[in-house]
C-alpha positions in Angstrom: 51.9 99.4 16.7 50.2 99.2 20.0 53.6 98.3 21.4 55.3 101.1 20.3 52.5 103.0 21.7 53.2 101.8 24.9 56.9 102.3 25.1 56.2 106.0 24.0 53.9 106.4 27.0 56.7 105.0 29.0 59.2 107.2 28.0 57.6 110.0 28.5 56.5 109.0 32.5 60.1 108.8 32.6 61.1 112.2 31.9 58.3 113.7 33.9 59.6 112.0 36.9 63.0 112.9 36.2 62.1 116.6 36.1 60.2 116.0 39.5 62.9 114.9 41.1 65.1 118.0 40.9 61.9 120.5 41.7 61.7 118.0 45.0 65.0 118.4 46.0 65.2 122.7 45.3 62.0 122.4 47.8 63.5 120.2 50.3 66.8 122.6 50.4 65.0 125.6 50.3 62.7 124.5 53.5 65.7 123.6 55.3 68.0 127.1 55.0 64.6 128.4 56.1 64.7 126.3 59.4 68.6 127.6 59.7 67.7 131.2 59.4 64.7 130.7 61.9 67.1 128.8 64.4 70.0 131.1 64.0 67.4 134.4 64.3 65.5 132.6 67.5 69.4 131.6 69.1 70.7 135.5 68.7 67.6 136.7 70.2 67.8 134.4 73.4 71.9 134.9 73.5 71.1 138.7 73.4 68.0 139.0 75.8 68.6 136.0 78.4 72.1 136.3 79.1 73.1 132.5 77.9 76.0 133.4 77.1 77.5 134.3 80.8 75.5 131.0 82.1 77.5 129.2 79.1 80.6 131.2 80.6 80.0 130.6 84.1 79.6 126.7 84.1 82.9 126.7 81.9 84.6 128.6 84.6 83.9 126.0 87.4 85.2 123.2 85.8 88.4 122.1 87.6 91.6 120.1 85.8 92.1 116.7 87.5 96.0 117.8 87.6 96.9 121.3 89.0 100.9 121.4 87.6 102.6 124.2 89.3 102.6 127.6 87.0 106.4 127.4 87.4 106.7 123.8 86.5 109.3 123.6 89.5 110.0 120.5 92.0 108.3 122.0 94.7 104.7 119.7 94.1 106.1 116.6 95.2 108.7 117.5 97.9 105.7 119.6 99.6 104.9 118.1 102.6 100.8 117.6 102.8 99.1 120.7 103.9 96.6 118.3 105.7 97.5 115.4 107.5 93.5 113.6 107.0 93.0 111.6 104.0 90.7 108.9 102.8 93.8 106.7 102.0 93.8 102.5 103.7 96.4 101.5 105.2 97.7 99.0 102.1 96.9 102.7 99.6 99.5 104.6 102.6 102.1 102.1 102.9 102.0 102.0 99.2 102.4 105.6 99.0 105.0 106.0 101.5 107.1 103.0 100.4 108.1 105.5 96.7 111.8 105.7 96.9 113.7 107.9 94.3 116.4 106.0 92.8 119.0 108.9 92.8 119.9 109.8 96.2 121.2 112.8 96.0 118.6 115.6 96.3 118.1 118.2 93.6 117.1 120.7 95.9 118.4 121.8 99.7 117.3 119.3 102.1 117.2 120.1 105.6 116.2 116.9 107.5 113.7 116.8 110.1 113.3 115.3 113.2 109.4 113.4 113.3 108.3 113.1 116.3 105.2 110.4 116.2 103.0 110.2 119.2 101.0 107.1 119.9 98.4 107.7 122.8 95.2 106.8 123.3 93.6 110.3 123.4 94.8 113.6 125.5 98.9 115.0 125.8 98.8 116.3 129.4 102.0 116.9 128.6 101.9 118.8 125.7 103.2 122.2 127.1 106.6 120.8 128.5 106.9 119.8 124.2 105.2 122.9 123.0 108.6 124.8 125.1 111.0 122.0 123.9 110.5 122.6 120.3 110.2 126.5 120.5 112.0 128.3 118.0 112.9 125.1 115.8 110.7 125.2 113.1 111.7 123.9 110.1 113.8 121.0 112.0 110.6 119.0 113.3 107.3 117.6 112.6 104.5 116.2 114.5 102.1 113.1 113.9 99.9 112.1 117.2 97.9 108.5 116.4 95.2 108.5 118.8 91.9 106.3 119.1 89.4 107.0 116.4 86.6 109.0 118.7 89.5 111.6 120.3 89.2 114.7 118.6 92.1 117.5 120.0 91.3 120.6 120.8 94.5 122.5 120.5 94.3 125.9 119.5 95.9 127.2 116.1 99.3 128.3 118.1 99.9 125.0 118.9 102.6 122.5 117.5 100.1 119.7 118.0 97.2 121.9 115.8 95.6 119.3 113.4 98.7 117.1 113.6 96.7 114.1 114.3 96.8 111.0 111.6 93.9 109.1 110.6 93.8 106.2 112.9 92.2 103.0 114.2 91.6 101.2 117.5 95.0 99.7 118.9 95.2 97.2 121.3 98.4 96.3 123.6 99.8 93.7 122.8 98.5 93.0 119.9 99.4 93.4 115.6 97.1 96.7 116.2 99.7 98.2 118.0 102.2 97.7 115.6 99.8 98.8 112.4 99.2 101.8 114.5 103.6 102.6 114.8 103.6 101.6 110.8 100.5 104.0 110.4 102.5 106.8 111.7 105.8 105.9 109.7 104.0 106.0 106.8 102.2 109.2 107.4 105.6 110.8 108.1 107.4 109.7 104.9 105.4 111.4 103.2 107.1 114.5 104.2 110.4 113.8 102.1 112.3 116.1 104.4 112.0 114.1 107.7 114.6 111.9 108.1 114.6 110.9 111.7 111.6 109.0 113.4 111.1 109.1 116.9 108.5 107.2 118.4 107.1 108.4 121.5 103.7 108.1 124.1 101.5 111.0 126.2 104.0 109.9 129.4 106.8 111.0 127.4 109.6 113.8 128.4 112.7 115.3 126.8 115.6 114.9 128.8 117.5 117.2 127.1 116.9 121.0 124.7 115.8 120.5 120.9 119.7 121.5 119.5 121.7 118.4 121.5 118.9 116.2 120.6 118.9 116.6 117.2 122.7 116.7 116.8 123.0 113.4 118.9 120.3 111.9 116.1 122.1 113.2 113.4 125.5 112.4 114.0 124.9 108.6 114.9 125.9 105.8 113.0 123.1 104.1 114.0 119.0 103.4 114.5 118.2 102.8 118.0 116.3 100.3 118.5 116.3 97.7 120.8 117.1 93.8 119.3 118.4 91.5 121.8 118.5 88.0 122.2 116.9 87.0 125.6 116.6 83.4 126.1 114.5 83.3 128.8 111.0 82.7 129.0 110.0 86.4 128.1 112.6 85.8 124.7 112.9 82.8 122.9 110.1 80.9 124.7 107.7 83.4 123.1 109.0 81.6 119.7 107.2 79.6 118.0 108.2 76.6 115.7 105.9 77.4 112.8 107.6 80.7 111.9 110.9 79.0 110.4 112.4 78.9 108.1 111.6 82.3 107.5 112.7 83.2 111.4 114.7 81.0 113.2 115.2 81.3 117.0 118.9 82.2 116.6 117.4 84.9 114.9 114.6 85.5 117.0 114.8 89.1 119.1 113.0 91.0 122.0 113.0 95.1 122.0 111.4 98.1 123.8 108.5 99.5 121.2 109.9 103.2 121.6 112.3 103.5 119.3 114.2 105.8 116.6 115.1 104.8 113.3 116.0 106.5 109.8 114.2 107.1 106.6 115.7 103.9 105.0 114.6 101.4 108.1 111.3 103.0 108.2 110.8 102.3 104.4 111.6 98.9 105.2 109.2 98.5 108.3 106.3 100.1 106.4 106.7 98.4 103.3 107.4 94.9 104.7 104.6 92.2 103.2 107.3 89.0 104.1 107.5 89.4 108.0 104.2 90.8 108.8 101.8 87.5 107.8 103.9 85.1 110.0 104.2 87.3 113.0 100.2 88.1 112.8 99.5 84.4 112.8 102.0 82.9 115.7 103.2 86.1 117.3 100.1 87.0 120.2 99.7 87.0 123.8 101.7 85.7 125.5 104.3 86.8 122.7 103.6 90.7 122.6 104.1 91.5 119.2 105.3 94.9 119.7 108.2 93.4 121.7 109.4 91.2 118.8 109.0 92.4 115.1 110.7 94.8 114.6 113.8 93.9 116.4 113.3 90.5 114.8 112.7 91.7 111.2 115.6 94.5 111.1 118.0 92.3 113.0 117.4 89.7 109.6 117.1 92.9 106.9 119.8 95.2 108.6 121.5 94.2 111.9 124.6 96.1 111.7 122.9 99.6 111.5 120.8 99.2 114.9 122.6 99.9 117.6 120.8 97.5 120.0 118.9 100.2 122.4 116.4 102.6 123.0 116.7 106.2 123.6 113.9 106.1 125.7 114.3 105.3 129.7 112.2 103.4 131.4 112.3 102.2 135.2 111.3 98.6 135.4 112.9 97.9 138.9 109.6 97.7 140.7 108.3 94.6 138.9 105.4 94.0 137.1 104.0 93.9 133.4 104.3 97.4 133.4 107.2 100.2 134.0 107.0 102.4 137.2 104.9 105.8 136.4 106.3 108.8 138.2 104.5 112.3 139.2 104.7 115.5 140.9 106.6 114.1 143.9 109.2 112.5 141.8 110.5 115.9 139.8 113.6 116.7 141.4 116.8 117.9 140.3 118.7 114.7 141.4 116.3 112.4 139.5 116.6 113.5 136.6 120.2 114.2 136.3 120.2 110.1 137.4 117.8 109.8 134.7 120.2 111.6 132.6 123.6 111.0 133.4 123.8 108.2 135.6 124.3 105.5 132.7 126.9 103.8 130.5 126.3 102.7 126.7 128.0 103.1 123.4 127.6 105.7 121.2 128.9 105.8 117.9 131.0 102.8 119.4 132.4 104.4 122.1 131.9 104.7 126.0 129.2 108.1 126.9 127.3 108.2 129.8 124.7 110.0 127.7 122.8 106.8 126.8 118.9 108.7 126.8 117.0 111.8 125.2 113.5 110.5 126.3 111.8 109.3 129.8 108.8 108.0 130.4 106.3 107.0 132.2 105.4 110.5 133.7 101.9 111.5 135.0 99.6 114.6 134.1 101.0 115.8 137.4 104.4 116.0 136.6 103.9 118.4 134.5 103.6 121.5 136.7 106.8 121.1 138.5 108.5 120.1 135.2 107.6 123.7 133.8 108.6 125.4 136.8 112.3 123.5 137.1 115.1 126.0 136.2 114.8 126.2 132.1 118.9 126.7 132.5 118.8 123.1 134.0 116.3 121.6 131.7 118.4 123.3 128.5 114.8 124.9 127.2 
């Protein structure tokens, strides 16, 4: 009996607990739609009388897409030349960038191939104005990319074809691989404007011989890059080879050049995105081998010999001796020297015989300049 008693008492426990739990729950629910209705009352007050809601609009506004595509969806993004020519690109990011070659080559879109005309100088262009009247009038056909030393900073005003045209750059030294990462710099900063096609390298002594339109049609219609890639077996040539570079160079392959040079789109694709010649030349190529002097003549002479047509387009005087070319200034300008500038060679062009053999001079002083803008524009052609 007293056991019976006992599960009784049990049972009933039971069933008072079980109708506890249910009024626990309705009091548990009910205290938490009354914290919703206080939260929800306490958010429409501060949404009405704070303004939250523009502060909630206003950071939503600022927030940019990491990918602008055009509203039009056209082609024009990536056959845009940059807008700015500084970026925070290295040198192995920019050769990189500039060695992206579309696979279909014919353009999708009208073309009209530019002339870029790459500067290398250590700072100033005293010449600038003679090449601010040169290219007047032919925009559209050229661009502009001046490497100078790191610390220069150009003050030319917003009129100017050189206006923010400089590239980022770093100390070059003569001689030296510098020099040539400094020419590949300004390659590479050039291709990325897919409408130059021609690239012309060039110093602060530099001149045009001749007006924009027969420069750019002389460019254009050749068969060929000019670029100097002889074989010289003097001293000054093959003596600057060394043993260590074959079998990748061998000294029947081994070539000397003038740095100034021209060459098109597809050669300066190859010179900027070369990782096979560069290594070897850095390590055995340096004074008294001037590097400058060798690898590209070398390297396109190996990759693509028949399309150079073995000289620059630059003149230089060397006759007076020396480790460097003779410089000429205000006394020099004269009608008769620069028509034997000029005229008063013989080369092949296209493979056959012109005596219109360069478009470029140089080395001219700061004081050239005066009596070179004051010659007879009908004589100069600009």
């Amino acid at each position: 009996m007293q056991s019976r008693a006992m599960s009784l008492e049990e049972g009933k426990e039971r069933m008072n607990q079980s109708k506890g739990l249910p009024l626990r729950l309705l009091r548990l629910l009910v205290m938490f739609i009354a914290v919703c209705v206080v939260f929800s009352v306490i958010s429409i007050y501060t949404f009405k009388h704070f303004g939250i809601e523009n502060v909630v609009t206003t950071m939503s506004s600022r927030l940019q897409p990491c990918y602008n595509e055009p509203e039009d969806g056209s082609l024009k993004k990536w056959i845009r030349p940059p807008s700015n020519l500084i970026h925070n690109m290295s040198d192995k990011e920019l050769f990189w960038r500039a060695s992206l070659v579309p696979r279909i080559k014919k353009y999708p879109f009208e073309r009209v191939p530019k002339i870029a005309f790459m500067f290398l100088t250590k700072g100033p262009l005293p010449l600038a104005p003679l090449w601010e009247r040169f290219l007047k009038g032919h925009e559209g056909l050229y661009s502009i990319y001046v490497h100078s030393l790191p610390s220069y900073q150009a003050r030319f005003p917003p009129s100017s074809v050189f206006y923010k045209r400089q590239i980022p750059s770093q100390v070059s030294e003569w001689g030296r691989m510098s020099m040539c990462d400094a020419e590949r710099r300004l390659l590479a900063n050039a291709l990325l404007d897919i409408s130059n096609e021609w690239f012309i390298l060039l110093s602060e002594s530099c001149i045009p011989l001749f007006k924009f339109n027969f420069v750019y049609n002389y460019v254009m219609k050749s068969k060929y890059s000019f670029m100097g890639a002889f074989d010289d077996p003097g001293p000054y040539g093959r003596g600057r080879y060394k043993s260590n570079m074959a079998p990748l160079v061998n000294i029947t392959e081994w070539r000397k050049g003038s740095q100034w040079f021209e060459v098109n789109r597809k050669l300066a694709i190859s010179i900027v995105e070369d990782t096979t010649f560069y290594p070897i030349f850095e390590q055995y190529c340096r004074p008294p081998c001037y590097v400058d002097e060798h690898y590209f003549p070398t390297m396109l002479t190996i990759l693509a010999g028949n399309t150079l047509a073995n000289r620059s387009i630059t003149w230089v005087d060397w006759s007076r001796g020396g480790a460097h070319p003779a410089t000429f200034g205000r006394t020099d300008i004269r009608e008769e020297f620069l028509n034997r500038v000029r005229d008063g060679h013989q080369c092949l062009y296209n493979n056959k015989n012109s005596s219109v053999c360069f478009l470029f001079a140089r080395k001219f002083s700061p004081s050239a300049l005066e009596p070179l803008l004051h010659m007879d524009s009908k004589f100069l052609g600009f």
